[in-house]
C-alpha distance (Angstrom), angle and dihedral (degrees) to the residues before:
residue distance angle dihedral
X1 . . .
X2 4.20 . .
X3 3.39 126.9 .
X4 4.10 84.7 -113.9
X5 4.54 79.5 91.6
X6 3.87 84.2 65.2
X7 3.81 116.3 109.0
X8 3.66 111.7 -130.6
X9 3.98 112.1 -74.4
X10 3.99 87.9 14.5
X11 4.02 122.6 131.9
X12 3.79 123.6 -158.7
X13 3.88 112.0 -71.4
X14 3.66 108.8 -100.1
X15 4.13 128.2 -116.1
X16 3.97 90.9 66.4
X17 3.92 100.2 171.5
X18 3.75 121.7 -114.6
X19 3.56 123.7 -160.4
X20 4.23 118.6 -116.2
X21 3.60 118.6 -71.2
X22 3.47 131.7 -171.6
X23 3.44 89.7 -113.1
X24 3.79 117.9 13.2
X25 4.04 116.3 -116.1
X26 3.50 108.3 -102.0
X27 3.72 89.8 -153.7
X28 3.39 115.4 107.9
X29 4.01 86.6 -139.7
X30 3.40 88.3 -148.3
X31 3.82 116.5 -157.9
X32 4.13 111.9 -97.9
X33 3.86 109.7 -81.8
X34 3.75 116.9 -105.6
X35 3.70 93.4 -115.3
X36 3.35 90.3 50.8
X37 3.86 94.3 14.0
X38 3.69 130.1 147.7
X39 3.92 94.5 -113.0
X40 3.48 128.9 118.0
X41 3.36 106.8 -124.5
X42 9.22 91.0 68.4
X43 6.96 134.9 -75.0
X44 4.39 74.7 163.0
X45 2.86 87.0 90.5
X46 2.48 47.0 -179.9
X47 1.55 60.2 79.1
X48 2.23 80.4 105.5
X49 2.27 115.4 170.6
X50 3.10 148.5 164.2
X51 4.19 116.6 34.3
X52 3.02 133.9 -13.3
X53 3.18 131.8 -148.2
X54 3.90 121.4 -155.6
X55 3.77 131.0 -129.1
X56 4.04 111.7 -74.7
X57 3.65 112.8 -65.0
X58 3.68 93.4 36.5
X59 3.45 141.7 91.5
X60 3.78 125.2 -97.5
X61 4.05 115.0 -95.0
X62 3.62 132.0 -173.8
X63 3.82 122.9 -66.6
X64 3.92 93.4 2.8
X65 3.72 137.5 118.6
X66 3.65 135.7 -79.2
X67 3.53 137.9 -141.4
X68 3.62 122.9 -101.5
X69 4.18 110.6 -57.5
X70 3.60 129.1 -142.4
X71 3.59 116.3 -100.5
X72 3.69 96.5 31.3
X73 4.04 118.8 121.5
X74 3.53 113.9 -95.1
X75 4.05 89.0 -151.5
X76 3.98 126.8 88.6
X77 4.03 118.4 -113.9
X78 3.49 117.0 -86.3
X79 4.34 108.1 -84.5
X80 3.79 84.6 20.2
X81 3.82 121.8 125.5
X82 3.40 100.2 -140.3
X83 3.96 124.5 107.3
X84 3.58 140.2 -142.8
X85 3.95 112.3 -81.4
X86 3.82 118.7 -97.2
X87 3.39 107.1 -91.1
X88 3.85 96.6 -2.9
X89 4.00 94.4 106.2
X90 3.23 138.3 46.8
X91 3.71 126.6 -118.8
X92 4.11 123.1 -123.0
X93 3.87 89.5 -119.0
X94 3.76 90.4 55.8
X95 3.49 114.9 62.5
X96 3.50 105.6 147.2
X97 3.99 93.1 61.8
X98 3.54 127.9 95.5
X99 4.19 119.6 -135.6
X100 3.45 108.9 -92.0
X101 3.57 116.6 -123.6
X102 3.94 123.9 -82.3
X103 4.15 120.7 -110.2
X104 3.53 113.4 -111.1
X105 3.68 110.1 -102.6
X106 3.72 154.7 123.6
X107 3.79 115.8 -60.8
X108 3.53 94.3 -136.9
X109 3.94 88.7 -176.3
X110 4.25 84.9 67.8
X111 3.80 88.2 39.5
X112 3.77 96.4 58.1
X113 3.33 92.0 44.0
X114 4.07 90.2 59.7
X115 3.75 88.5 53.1
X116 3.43 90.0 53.0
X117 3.57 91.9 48.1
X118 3.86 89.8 57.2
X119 3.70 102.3 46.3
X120 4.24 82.0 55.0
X121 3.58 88.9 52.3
X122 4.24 96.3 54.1
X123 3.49 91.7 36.0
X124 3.87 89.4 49.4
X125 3.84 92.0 51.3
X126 4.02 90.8 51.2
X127 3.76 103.7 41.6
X128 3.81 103.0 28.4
X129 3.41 84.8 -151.7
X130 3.80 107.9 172.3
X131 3.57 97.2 -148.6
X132 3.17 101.0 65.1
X133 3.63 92.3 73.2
X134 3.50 84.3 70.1
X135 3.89 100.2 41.0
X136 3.69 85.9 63.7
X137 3.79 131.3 -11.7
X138 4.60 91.7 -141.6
X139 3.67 93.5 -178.1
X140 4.25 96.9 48.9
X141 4.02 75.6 44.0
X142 3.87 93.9 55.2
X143 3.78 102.3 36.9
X144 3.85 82.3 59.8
X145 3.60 105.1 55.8
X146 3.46 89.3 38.0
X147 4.16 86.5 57.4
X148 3.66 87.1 49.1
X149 4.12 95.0 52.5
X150 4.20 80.9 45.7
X151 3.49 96.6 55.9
X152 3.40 90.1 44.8
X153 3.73 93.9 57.4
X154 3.63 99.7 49.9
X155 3.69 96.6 79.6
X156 3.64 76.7 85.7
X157 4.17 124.6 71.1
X158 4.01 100.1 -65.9
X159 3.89 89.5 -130.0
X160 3.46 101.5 63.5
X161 4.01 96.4 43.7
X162 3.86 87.2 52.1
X163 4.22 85.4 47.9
X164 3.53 89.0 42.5
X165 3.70 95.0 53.7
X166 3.71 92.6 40.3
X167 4.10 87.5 55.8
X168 3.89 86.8 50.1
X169 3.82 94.5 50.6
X170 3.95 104.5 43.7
X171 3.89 104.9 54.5
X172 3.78 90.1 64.6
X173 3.46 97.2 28.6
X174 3.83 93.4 55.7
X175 4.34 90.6 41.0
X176 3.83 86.7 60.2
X177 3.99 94.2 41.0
X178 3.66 90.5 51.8
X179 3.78 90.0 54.8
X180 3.62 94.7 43.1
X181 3.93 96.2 46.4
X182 3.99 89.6 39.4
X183 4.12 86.6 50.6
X184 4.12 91.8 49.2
X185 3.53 97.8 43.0
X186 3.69 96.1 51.8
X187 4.39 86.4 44.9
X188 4.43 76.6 60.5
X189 3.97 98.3 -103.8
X190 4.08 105.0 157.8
X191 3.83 108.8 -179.9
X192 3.21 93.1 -160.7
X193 3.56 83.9 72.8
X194 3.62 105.5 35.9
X195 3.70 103.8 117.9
X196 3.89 98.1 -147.7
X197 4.02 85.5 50.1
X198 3.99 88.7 56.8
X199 3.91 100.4 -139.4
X200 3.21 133.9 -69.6
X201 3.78 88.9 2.7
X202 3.70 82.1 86.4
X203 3.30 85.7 67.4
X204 3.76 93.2 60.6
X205 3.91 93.7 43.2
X206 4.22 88.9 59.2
X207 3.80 78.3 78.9
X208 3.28 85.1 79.5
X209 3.74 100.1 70.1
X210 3.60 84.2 62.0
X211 3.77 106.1 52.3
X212 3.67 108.5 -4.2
X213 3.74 107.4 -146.1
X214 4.18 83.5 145.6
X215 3.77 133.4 37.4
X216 4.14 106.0 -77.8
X217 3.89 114.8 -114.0
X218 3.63 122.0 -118.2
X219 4.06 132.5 141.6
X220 3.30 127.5 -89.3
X221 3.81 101.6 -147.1
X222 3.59 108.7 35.3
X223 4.24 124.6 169.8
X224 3.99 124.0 -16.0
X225 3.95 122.7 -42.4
X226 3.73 77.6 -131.3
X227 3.38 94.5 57.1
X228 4.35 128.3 101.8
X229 4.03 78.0 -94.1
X230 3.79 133.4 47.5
X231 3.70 105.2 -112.0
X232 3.45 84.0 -122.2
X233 3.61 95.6 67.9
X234 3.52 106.5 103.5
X235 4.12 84.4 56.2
X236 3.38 107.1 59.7
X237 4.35 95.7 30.7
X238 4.19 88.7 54.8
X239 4.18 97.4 29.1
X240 3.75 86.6 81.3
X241 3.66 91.1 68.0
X242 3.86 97.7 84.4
X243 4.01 84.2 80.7
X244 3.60 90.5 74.8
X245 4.00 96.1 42.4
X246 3.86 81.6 55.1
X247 4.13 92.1 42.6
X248 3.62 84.1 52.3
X249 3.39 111.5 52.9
X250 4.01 90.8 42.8
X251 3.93 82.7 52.5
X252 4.08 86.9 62.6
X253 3.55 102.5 36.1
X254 3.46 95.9 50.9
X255 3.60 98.5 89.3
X256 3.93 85.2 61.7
X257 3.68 92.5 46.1
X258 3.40 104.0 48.9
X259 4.09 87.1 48.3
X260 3.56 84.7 53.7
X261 3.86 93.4 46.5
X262 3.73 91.9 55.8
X263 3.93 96.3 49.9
X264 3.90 96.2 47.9
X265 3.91 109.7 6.4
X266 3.93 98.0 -171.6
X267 3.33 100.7 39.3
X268 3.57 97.6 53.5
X269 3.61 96.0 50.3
X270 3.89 92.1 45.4
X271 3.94 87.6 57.1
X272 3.42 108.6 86.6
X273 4.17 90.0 42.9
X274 4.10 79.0 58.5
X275 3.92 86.6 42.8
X276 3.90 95.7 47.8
X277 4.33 91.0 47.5
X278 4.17 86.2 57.7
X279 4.05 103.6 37.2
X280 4.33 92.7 23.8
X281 3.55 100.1 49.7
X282 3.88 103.9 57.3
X283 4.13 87.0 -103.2
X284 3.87 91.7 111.9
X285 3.73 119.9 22.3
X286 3.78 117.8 -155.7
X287 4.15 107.5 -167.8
X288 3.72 117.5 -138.1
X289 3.77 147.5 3.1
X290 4.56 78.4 -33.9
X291 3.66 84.9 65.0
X292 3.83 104.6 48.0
X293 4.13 84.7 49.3
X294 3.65 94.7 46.2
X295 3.42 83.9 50.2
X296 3.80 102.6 48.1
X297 3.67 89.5 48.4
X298 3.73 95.9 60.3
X299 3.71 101.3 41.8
X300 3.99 87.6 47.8
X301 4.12 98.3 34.3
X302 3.91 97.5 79.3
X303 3.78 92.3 53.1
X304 3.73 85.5 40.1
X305 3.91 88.1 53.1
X306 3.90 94.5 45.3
X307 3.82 88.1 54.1
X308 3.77 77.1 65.8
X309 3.42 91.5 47.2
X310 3.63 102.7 56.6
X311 3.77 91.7 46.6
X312 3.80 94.2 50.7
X313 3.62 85.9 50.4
X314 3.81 94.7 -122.6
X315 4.14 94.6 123.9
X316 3.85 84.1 51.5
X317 3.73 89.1 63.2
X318 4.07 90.7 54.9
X319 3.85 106.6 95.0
X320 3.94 104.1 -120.6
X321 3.65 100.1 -117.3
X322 3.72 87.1 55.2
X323 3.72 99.5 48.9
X324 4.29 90.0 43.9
X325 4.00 89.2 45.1
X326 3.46 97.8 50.4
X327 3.52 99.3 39.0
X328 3.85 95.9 47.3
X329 3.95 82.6 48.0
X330 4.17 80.9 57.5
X331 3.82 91.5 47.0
X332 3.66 94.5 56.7
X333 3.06 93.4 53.6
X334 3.83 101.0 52.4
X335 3.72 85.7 56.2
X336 3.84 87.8 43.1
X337 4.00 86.7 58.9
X338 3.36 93.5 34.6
X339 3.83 94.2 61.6
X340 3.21 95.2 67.8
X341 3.66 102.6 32.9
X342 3.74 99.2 61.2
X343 3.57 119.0 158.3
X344 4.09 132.4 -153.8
X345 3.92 83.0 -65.4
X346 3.71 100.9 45.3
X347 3.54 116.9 -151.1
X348 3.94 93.4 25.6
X349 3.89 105.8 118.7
X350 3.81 90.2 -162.9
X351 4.13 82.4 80.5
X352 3.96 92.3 49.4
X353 4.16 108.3 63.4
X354 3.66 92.5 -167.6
X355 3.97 99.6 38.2
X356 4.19 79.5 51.0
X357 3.78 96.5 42.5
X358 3.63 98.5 47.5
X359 4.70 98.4 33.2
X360 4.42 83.8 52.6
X361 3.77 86.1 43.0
X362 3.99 94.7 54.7
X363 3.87 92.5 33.0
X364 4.10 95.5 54.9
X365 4.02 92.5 41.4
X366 4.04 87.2 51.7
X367 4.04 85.8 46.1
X368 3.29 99.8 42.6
X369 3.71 91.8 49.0
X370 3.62 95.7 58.6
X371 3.72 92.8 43.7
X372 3.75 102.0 138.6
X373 4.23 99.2 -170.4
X374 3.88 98.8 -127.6
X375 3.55 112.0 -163.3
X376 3.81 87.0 -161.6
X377 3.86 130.0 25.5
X378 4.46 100.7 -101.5
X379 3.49 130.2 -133.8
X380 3.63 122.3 -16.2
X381 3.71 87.3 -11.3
X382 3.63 91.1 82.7
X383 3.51 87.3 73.8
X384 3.30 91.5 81.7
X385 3.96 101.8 48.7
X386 3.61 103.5 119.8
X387 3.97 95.5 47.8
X388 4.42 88.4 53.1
X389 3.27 89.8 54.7
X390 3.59 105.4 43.7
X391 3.67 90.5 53.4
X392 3.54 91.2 49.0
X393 3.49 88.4 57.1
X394 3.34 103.0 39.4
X395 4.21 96.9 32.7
X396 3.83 97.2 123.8
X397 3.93 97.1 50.3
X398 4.21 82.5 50.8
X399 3.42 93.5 43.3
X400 3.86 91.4 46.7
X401 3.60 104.2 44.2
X402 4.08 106.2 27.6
X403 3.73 94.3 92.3
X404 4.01 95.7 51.0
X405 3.72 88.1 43.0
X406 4.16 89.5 54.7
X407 3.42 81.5 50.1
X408 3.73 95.9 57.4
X409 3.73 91.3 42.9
X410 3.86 89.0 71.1
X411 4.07 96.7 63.1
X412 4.12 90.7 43.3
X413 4.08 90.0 55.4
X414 3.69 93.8 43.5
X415 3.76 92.6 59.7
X416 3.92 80.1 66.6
X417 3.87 89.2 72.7
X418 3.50 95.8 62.6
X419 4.20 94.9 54.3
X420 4.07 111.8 119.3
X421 3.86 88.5 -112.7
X422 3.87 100.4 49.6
X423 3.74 89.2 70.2
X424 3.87 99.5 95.6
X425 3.88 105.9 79.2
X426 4.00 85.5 -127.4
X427 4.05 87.1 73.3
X428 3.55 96.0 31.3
X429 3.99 85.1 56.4
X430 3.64 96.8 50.7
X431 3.43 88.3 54.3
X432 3.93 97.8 51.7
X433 4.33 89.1 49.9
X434 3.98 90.4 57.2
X435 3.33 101.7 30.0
X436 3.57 101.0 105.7
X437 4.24 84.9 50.2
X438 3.98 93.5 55.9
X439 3.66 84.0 46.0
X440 4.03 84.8 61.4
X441 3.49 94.7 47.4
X442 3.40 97.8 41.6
X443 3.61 95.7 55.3
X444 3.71 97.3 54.4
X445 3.54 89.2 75.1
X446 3.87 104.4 46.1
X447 4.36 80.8 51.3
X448 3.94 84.4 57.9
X449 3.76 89.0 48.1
X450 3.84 88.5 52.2
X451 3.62 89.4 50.7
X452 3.89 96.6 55.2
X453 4.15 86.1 36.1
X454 3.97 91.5 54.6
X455 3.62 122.5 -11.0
X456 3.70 84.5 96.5
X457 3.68 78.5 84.7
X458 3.29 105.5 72.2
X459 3.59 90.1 54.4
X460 3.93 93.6 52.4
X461 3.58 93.7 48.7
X462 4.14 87.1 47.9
X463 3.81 89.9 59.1
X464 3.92 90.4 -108.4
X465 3.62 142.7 127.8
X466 3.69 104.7 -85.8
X467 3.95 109.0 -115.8
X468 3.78 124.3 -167.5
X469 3.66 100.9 -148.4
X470 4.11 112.3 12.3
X471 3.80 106.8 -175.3
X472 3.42 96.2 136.9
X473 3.96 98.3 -93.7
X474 3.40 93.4 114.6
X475 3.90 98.2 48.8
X476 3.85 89.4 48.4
X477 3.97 88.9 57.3
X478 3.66 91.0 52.8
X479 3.30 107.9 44.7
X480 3.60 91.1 78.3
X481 3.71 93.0 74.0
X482 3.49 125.8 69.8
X483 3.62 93.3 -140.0
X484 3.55 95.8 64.1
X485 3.64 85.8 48.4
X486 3.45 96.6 65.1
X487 3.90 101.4 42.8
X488 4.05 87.9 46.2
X489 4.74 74.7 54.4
X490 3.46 85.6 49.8
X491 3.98 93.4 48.2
């Protein structure tokens, strides 16, 4: 069967069977996160997530940063060691001036948060770990600073930003469904006669892997449990696609939505919440692949709308204590509903629309709040420079191809069984109690691989130079002369 039989926010029942192996898999294999779940129907954060925009002097790309957004405060967070801007405050001895206006430039504050976002989402889809659902809700995270780039973007004609977006999205997207579609075809997967895909409507739904305004089709079981694969493969490598059917109809409803967000600010953004209590709670049932999208919309749309909110500069206006009172009144009671509307995993809000809706929709007002606008990444944070932005520029080849790439992780550790001195069941134990951590490290790796195989992409389909490897090293060596200065103008 597909993942298009899962009710909104469900994950594939547990106790698939596995064919023998010389040693069992200690892994729980746990079935792909909602959030980041393999159902039709985005952790990223990545992911993303959302747009991205590139570094300065480019133009913005899917699931990347942005630069710094009205309405945001110009201070650092309490403890942090980052300063006011130059020029962006106002000194105590000058009280008749006015704040001179902000740089353009990357909010890196928005742009670590993305990475953050992303390494949820892969670590999500290997551990299964419920609570980290909780910890921090990536996709409510990326829907909202992809709102914020949106809103952004419509000061220009709404047709080209949707087209624009669209022309960011589809390269990549179509470079991993051409994989994916080669890889089950050659495994023997017809969809003409898939019986969940009902004929030669299969057909039809292929169209999907070319623009996907519904959930792409693939198999659920696919080849022997035995096999160099898990028969579930195909499952949990494509199930992530339901991000971009999401991504995509926000994309072309935004026009609408941000109209609507100018004429009534609150009620707009309280909308979906009120959407997500009728179709997320059981109290109207939408069949079908309709219902999973109606369903992703509303618990995503209010972080989605408060993206617009913190780039209009509406949130700003809130008075802190407000915003972190009311939404930490709205976190408690996600968890309230969520307590007693546990699903097959428990605690994991991706199973409970309204518990997700409504604990992403407190989380991102509380973050977006504090957002402090660094121009550069403080302290000891700075440390980690180059990785933030080469997620940010590479978020939608992570996004896309992390789950696959856990999937290939599995066969490469395996091979480790069958070494001379894993034969004593001392080794061979060792092995099964941190197998699920080599599978973390390993995968790191095969995701940088991915990068250098396709991220170039992104960067094609942006209208850019293609670059192998963007974490900013090569922008840092420029910027020193003034001729790169003025092409990166130009750009």
């Amino acid at each position: 069967m597909t993942t298009h039989e899962y009710p909104a926010g469900a994950t594939p029942p547990p106790g698939t069977p596995e064919g023998e192996v010389p040693h069992p898999r200690p892994y729980p294999y746990p079935p792909v996160p909602a959030d980041d779940r393999p159902r039709t129907g985005m952790d990223p954060a990545p992911l993303s997530g959302t747009d991205s925009a590139p570094l300065s002097g480019t133009d913005p790309t899917l699931l990347s940063g942005t630069g710094p957004l009205p309405g945001t405060a110009a201070g650092p967070l309490p403890g942090t060691a980052a300063g006011p801007l130059p020029g962006a405050a106002v000194g105590p001895d000058e009280p008749g001036r006015k704040p001179a206006p902000r740089r353009p430039g990357r909010d890196r504050y928005l742009d670590l948060l993305r990475s953050l976002a992303l390494l949820r989402v892969v670590a999500y889809h290997l551990f299964g770990w419920a609570w980290l659902t909780v910890l921090f809700p990536s996709m409510g995270v990326m829907f909202a600073l992809a709102g914020s780039l949106m809103a952004r973007s419509l000061s220009r004609p709404s047709l080209s930003v949707i087209r624009g977006r669209l022309r960011r999205l589809l390269p990549p997207f179509w470079a991993f469904g051409a994989v994916a579609l080669t890889m089950m075809f050659a495994a023997g997967w017809n969809p003409v006669k898939d019986p969940d895909l009902g004929g030669t409507w299969g057909l039809v739904e292929l169209f999907d892997y070319i623009v996907p305004i519904g959930a792409p089709p693939y198999p659920w079981h696919l080849g022997s449990p035995s096999g160099l694969l898990d028969d579930t493969w195909a499952d949990q490598a494509a199930g992530v696609l339901w991000y971009l059917r999401a991504y995509l109809w926000f994309v072309i409803a935004s026009p609408f939505m941000l109209w609507a967000f100018r004429r009534a600010p609150w009620a707009t953004v309280l909308a979906p919440l009120a959407l997500t209590a009728v179709v997320g709670t059981g109290l109207v049932t939408i069949p079908g692949e309709t219902g999973n999208a109606v369903t992703d919309f509303a618990v995503y749309g209010g972080c989605w709308i408060l993206g617009f909110a913190h780039q209009e500069g509406v949130l700003a206006k809130v008075p802190r204590y407000l915003a972190v009172s009311c939404s930490s009144l709205v976190m408690a009671f996600a968890l309230w509903w969520a307590s007693g509307h546990q699903g097959s995993e428990g605690w994991d809000l991706n199973d409970i629309p309204l518990a997700d809706a409504t604990w992403s929709f407190g989380f991102v007002v509380i973050l977006l709040q504090y957002s402090p606008s660094w121009r550069e990444l403080p302290g000891r944070l700075a440390r980690w420079d180059k990785l933030v932005t080469l997620s940010n520029n590479r978020a939608v080849t992570i996004y896309l191809w992390h789950n696959m790439l856990i999937m290939a992780t599995f066969p490469i550790l395996d091979r480790l069984y069958d070494l001379p001195f894993m034969e004593s069941d001392h080794a061979a134990a060792a092995l099964d109690s941190t197998y699920n951590l080599w599978t973390f490290v390993l995968v790191w790796p095969l995701i940088g691989l991915a990068v250098l195989s396709f991220g170039w992409i992104e960067d094609i389909a942006a209208r850019r130079s293609p670059r192998l490897w963007p974490n900013g090293s090569e922008g840092r060596r420029s910027r020193g002369r003034p001729e790169a200065r003025g092409h990166r103008a130009k750009a």
